[in-house]
Steps between C-alpha positions, in 0.01 A plus 500: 500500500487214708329281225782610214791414784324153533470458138890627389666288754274165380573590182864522566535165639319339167784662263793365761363169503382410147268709383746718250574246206147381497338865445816570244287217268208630548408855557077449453488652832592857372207474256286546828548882528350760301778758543760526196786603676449207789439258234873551326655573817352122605625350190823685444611403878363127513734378160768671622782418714469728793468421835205433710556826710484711160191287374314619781604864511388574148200309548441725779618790330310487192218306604381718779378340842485120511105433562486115651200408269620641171537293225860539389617425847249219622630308151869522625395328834348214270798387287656322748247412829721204535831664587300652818428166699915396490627424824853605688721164554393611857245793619524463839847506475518796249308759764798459715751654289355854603625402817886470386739788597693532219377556116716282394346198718162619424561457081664190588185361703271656223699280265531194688154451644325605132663386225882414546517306785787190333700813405511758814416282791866407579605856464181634703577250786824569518465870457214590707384162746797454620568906575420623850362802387181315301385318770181606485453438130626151621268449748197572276654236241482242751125607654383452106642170503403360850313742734598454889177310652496328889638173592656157408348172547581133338876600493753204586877634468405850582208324830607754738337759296173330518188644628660881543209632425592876595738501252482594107721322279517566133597106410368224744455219288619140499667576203751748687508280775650263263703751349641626863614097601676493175704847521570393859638107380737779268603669778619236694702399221639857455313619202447827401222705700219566230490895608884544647645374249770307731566153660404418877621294728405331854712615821435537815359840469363361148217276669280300177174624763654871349486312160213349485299840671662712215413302211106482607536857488613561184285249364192545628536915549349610770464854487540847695102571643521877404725493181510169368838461492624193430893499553692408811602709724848659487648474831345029460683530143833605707473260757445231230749658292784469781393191661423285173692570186758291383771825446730270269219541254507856491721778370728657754343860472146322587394594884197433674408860475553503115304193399213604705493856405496364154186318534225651756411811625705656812165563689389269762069651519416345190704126472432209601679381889655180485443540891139483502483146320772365746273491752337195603202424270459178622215532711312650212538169294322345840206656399224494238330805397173411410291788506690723201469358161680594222390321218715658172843405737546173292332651153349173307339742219602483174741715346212710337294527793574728813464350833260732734419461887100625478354500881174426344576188321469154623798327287830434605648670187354753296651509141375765313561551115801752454739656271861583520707841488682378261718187367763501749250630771380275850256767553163414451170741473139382536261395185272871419790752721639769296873519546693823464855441297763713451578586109911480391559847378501684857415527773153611616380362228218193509223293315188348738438136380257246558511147615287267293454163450693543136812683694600864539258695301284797475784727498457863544839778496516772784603855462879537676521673780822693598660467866350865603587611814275697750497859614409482905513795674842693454699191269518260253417138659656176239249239335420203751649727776325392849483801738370676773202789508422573926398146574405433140689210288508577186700390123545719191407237267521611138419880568195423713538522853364260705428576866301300794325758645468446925393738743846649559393766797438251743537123367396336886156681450187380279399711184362452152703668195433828394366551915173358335221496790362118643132550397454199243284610210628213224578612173590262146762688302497406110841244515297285766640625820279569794564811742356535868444875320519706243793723691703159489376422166616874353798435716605247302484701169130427376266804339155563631378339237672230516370350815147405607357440837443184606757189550623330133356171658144625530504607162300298212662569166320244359139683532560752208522177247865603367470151353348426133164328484699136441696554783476492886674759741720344802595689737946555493605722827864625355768787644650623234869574556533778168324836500479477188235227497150645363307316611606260744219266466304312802354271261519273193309363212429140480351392202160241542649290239835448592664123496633406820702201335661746278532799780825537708443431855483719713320327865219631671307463775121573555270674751407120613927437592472266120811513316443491100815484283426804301246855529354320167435119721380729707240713305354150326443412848271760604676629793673818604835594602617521879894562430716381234777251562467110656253492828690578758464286858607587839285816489213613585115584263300624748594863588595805349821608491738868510824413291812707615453670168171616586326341300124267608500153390192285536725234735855411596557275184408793266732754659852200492377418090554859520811512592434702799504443918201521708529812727187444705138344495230668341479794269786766488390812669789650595901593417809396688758787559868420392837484631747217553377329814282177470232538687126567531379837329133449531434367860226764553286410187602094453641200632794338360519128429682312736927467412608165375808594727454743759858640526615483124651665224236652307346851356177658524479637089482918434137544582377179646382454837702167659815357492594200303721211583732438171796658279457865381665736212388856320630486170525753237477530120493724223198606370657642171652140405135354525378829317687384187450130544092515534536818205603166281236216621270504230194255610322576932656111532841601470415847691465273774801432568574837622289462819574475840377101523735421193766639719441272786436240331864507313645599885341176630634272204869574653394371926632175491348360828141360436363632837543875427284689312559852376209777569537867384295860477582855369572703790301886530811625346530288201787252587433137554499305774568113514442285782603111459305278781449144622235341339438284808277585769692403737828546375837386649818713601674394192225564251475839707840590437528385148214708379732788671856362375284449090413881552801612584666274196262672238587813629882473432379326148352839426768736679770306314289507144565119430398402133284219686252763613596761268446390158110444531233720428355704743787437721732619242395843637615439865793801649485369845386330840543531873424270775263603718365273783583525849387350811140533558429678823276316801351867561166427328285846622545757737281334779775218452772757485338665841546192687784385374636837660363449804632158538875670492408742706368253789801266416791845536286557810522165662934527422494844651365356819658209496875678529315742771429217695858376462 
């Protein structure tokens, strides 16, 4: 059923588009089918005049079930392959019409951002932007023009501004900064306020420092941490209001209250505080931040190439090859990501797209999916509906609930899910997740026999020789993110004769820490593989290492190309317990690494030993959307993409500060955990914090569903995120804990006599 619903609806979208006059011309395609009354029913329908909707019925009718493969309908899909690869005007600006209130605002975005964007912009901006009430469909129109990223620098009207690194702006540029000193030169001359629509004035309650503050901030946007918001505040727009408008300019109805009610939103948590920037910045321009680097701020990249801050990389700026969402679209994707894009006729309905060096191609139509909501319990819970279950957070999310799963009885004490015992007896279940044990394992929804003992790392898939004779077996450790993946393969085929001039690159580095530009370079050069990726420095080769995902990797440099934190030296031999606090879970068994701050904000990670120093989020997603998108990859390439290292990569592509880098595991309950770090050493306070303050930016990217992280494949599938780091406790075991009890003790004593003796 699930394969004729995918089928119907990608037929449907061929006869809306263009595929109806072509198969009126030319009804070969019936000729495919061997049934009479199927064959007349295909030709009768196609040369007539009827309607898509009644094409499809009688097909359906009198053809019986649709079969994928069949003839009759796999020649359809051929007439016009062409049609499928046409672009929206703008897709990341199309997936934010589901987020309009009205239906009227949502077929007006639909038209705009696709097709008809000279002939209902004006009505669509005046209509729906400028309404109060679609302020969140407004918000996510700005994000997919200009997403909110930390600090200013090189400004020269707007200088106060510079170096405020803690806060996210959506348009720090010199360009606005230019734009800002001219709208201010207007002002002064009592022209027309871009956004007010009236004409200011100086008094003295007027001052130009008020001027000149409020036109860096609507030039260069800095936006609301937990919303991004981007309008000012409503109690600043009165006081400007009052204090600064020339009222011979305005009708004689006009207040203070009415213009501003007009215009922004009559909360005050999610705006922007002309206050805050009124303070004095000045010793901030004093100093030079030298140890954060943010090298995509002033983009040099050409206008087909997307600017990325890579940790790893040496250069300055890393231009990458990229395509756009569209004609009218800023939003760039990377060269080889799938993209998912929403299709005109409603919604819940998309294609999956690939990036390639020739454009948007590859295209591939997914089955619509209807806004179900969930039964929970006693009631009906709404689609994208974030609630409540004990301690549980959890989101209806197209009829599949989605639910973190904590130890509600008693969150301040230790436990494993499913009150799994400690004893650590490894086991490899068939996506490529390791479990301390097979409770934990069948916890987590896998079958007896689909689990075998024994960590995924220690296991060599490459000893049955799944390879052909021509071809050589390299090891490829993947955690597959759909359960629908069968297999999830550990390995690949390489073949002996491949051309490394002609492969695509794809950097490795070998057992001897050599880096070769390609598996192929590296195969003609006899050697084998340590870790894929550019040789990483600033860690260790020596030693063995436990990842916090439990997972042994021959040395340090292994387990960060893997995208995972060291937990401890040596081999993993045991399992942390779990609940919110950072701190040691293992002190009994191992010894954590020394803190690169000893009283920071950190998180020891669901079944890990120590704490970590850095930014921390859970984040879920739903399994069903990756379901259908992997039920469409066709080659074990593109099936990559649905893994749990294509989804960190894409979540790394959006940290603009070169000194973080973003980590990540799947928890013993299935969720995924991210944890962005300093790639330093030693790293300073600021780096510290910005890690923390990146986290805690991606997480609102995710909560908010911005079309920059939304629109690419596997993060398409994302519902939802939570910050979770706290301070890291100083209480590393109990002996610690023992004295550190004492020491109060002796300390109350010492008081208590002290006011005897008084």
């Amino acid at each position: 059923m699930w394969i004729l619903i995918t089928v119907l609806l990608t037929l449907h979208l061929y006869f809306a588009i263009c595929l109806l006059p072509s198969i009126k011309e030319d009804t070969d395609c019936c000729e495919q089918v061997d049934n009479r009354e199927c064959l007349e029913t295909c030709r009768r329908v196609l040369r007539s005049t009827k309607t898509e909707k009644e094409i499809l019925d009688a097909l359906e009718i009198k053809c019986g079930p649709v079969k994928p493969h069949s003839p009759m309908w796999s020649c359809l899909l051929k007439l016009v392959p062409s049609k499928l690869n046409r672009l929206p005007l703008d897709g990341g600006k199309l997936s934010c019409c589901a987020k309009a209130k009205s239906a009227a605002c949502e077929n007006l975005c639909r038209r705009t951002y696709y097709t008809d964007w000279q002939l209902s912009w004006t009505q669509f901006e005046n209509e729906c932007l400028a309404s109060k009430e679609e302020n969140e469909l407004k918000i996510c129109i700005e994000d997919a023009a200009n997403t909110c990223k930390f600090g200013c620098t090189g400004l020269s009207f707007c200088s106060i501004f510079n170096n405020n690194i803690y806060t996210t702006f959506r348009s720090c540029s010199i360009a606005a900064d230019e734009a800002a000193r001219r709208e201010y030169d207007n002002w002064i001359k009592s022209e027309v306020v871009h956004n007010l629509k009236v004409s200011l004035r100086t008094t003295s309650m007027c001052s130009k420092e008020k001027l000149h503050i409020l036109a860096c901030i609507l030039h260069l946007q800095p936006c609301d941490f937990s919303t991004h918001e981007t309008s000012l505040c409503y109690n600043d727009c009165l006081e400007i209001i009052t204090t600064c408008v020339d009222w011979t300019t305005t009708s004689k109805f006009e207040s203070a209250e009415s213009l501003c009610s007009k215009f922004l939103p009559l909360t005050t948590n999610s705006c922007i505080s002309m206050k805050y920037f009124l303070k004095d910045y000045h010793h901030l321009n004093n100093q030079t931040i030298i140890d954060i680097h943010e090298p995509c701020k002033n983009n040099t990249c050409a206008s087909n190439q997307i600017c990325l801050s890579s940790w790893n990389k040496t250069e300055i700026i890393n231009c990458q090859p990229a395509c756009t969402l569209g004609e009218m679209s800023k939003q760039l994707v990377t060269l080889g990501s799938w993209i998912q894009i929403p299709r005109f006729e409603r919604q819940g309905c998309y294609k999956i797209c690939q990036c390639t060096l020739n454009g948007i191609e590859k295209c591939k139509i997914l089955n619509c999916f209807t806004f179900k909501s969930c039964w929970v319990q006693d009631r009906f819970i709404s689609h994208n509906t974030a609630f409540f279950l004990e301690c549980n957070k959890c989101r209806c999310f197209m009829g599949e609930l989605q639910c973190f799963r904590k130890n509600c009885v008693d969150n301040r004490t230790p436990a494993l899910p499913c009150d799994c015992p400690t004893h650590y007896i490894p086991t490899c279940s068939r996506l490529g997740i390791t479990y301390a044990s097979s409770c934990l394992a069948k916890c987590a929804g896998f079958m007896s026999d689909e689990i075998e003992f024994g960590s995924c790392s220690s296991k060599d898939h490459c000893m049955s020789n799944p390879c052909n004779s021509n071809e050589k077996c390299i090891r490829k450790s993947r955690i597959c993110l759909s359960s629908i993946y069968k297999p999830c393969r550990q390995y690949e085929c390489v073949s002996m004769n491949c051309n490394e001039n002609n492969e695509t690159l794809e950097i490795v580095c070998d057992k001897n820490n050599h880096q070769h530009k390609s598996l192929c370079s590296m195969i003609k050069a006899g050697k084998s593989l340590g870790y894929r990726g550019v040789c990483l420095k600033n860690c260790k080769l020596d030693k063995s290492v436990c990842g916090i995902n439990g997972e042994t990797y021959s040395n340090e440099c292994a387990a960060l190309a893997d995208k995972t934190i060291v937990d401890y030296l040596g081999p993993c031999v045991t399992v942390g317990l779990i609940n919110d606090k950072a701190k040691p879970r293992c002190t009994n068994v191992v010894s954590c690494p020394e803190l690169i701050s000893p009283h920071c904000i950190g998180v020891t990670p669901p079944g890990a030993c120590c704490p970590i120093c850095g930014g921390a989020a859970r984040i879920y997603y739903s399994r069903k959307q990756l379901d259908r998108i992997l039920y469409m990859m066709d080659n074990e390439k593109d099936k990559d993409t649905i893994t749990l290292t294509a989804l960190l990569n894409a979540l790394e592509r959006h940290i603009s500060v070169k000194e973080c880098s973003l980590k990540g595991m799947v928890t013993l309950d299935g969720d995924i955990v991210i944890v962005i770090i300093p790639i330093n050493i030693t790293p300073s306070s600021v780096q510290l914090r910005m890690c923390i303050l990146e986290t805690e930016r991606l997480t609102t990217l995710i909560h908010q569903k911005s079309p920059s992280i939304m629109m690419e494949v596997p993060l398409s599938a994302l519902t939802g995120a939570e910050v979770i780091h706290t301070q890291v406790s100083n209480i590393t075991s109990i002996k610690e804990l023992n004295i550190y009890i004492l020491l109060v003790f002796i300390i109350i004593n010492i008081f208590l006599k002290y006011k005897l003796d008084l």
